[in-house]
N, C-alpha and C positions, 0 to 999 in steps of 0.2 A: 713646131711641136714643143712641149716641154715634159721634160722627164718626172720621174717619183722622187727624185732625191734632190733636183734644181728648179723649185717651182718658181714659174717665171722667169725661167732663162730659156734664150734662146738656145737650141743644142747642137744644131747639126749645121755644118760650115759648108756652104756650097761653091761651085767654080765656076757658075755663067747664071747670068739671069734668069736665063729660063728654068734655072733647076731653085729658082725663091719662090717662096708661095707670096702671092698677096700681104696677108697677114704681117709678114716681118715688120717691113716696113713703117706701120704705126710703132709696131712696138720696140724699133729701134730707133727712130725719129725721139716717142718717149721716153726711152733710158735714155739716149743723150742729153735731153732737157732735165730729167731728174737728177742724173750725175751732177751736173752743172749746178742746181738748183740746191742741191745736198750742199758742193763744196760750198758753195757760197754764205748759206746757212751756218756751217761747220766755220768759215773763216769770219763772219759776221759775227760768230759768239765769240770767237778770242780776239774781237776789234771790240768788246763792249756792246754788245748787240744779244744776249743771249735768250733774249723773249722774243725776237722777231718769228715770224712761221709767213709760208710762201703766200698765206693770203693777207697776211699783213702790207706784203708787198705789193700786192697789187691792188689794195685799201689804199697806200701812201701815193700809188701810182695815179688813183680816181680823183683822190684828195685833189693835187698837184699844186702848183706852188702858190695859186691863187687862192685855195679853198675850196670848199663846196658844201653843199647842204647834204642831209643826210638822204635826201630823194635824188640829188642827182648822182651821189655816191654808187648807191643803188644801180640807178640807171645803168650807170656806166659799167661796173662787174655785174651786171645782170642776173640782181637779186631784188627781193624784197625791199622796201625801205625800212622793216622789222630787221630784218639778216644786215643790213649794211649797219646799222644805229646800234648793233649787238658787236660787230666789228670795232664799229667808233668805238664805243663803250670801253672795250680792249683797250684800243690804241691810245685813250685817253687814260686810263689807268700805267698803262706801262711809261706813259710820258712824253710816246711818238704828236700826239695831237692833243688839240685842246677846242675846248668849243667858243666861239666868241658871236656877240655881236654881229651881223651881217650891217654895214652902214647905210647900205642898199636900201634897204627893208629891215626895221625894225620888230617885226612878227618875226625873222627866221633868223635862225641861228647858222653860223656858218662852221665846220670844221675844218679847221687852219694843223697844218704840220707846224709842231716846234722845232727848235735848233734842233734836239735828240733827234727828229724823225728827219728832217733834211740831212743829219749826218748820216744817219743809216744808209737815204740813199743816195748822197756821195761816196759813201764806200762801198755801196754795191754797186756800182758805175764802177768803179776802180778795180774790185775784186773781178766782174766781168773782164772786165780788160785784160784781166792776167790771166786768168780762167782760158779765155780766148788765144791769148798768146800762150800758152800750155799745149793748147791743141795744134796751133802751127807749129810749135816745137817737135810736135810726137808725131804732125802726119804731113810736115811743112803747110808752109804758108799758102803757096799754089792751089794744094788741094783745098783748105780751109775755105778762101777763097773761091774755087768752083762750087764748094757744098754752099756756101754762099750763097751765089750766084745762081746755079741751079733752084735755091728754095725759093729766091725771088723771083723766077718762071713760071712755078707752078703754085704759089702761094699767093693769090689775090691781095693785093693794098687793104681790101678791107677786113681781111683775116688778121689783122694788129689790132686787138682789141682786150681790154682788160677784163673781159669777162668769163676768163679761164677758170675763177675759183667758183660761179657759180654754173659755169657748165660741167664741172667738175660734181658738184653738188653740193657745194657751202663757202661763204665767204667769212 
């Protein structure tokens, strides 16, 4: 439940499973991805990053080091190829991407990451990494590892998918 004065926090702390409703769950599985996804953000703007946003990231993630067009971009975060080429557009302005040439195919254009946009996400590789060891520090390493562990149980292989910003409802 949430109260009048902490909207969208969880309120009431319970001592066995059976006294948690359903509900929590998403939306503590969510705060911990958005804490996460905050600091990162927060530490990406003082590495030199301060135009990134979480669906940039997963625009750089579709891209990936080979390139791609703006329809497979799409594809892949599971948007439009309008919504993915309004992304590029971005990414290309900010300096992460650029459009080139496909040598494939001379009709399409490919969207390739520049150094700026491969550094972003070798530092967001990095800042995960500490992020992650943050949390083995505050609840050890063991449990980190069984939450771990435990999400690869119950989280299908094919639930890794970059198309969180358009199931979200915008990339």
């Amino acid at each position: 439940m949430v109260d009048d004065k902490k909207v969208n926090q969880v309120v009431e702390v319970r001592n066995t499973v059976a006294d948690v409703p359903g509900y929590e769950l998403p939306l503590l599985l969510f705060a911990g991805f958005r804490s996460l996804i905050d600091r990162l953000h927060a530490e990406l703007a003082a590495q030199g990053h301060p135009d990134v946003r979480p669906a940039h990231g997963f625009a750089m993630q579709a891209i990936g080091a080979h390139g791609a067009t703006a329809s497979e971009i799409g594809r892949r975060l599971g948007v439009s190829k309008q919504a993915a080429g309004k992304t590029v557009d971005r990414l290309v302005a900010l300096g992460y991407a650029e459009r080139t040439d496909d040598p494939a195919d001379a009709r399409r254009k490919l969207i390739r990451l520049t150094a700026h946009g491969m550094d972003a996400l070798a530092r967001s590789a990095a800042i995960f990494d500490q992020l992650r060891a943050e949390w083995a520090d505050a609840l050890g390493a063991g449990r980190v590892a069984d939450i771990e562990d435990a999400l690869r149980t119950v989280v299908p292989a094919e639930a890794f998918r970059l198309d969180a910003a358009g199931w979200f409802g915008g990339a």
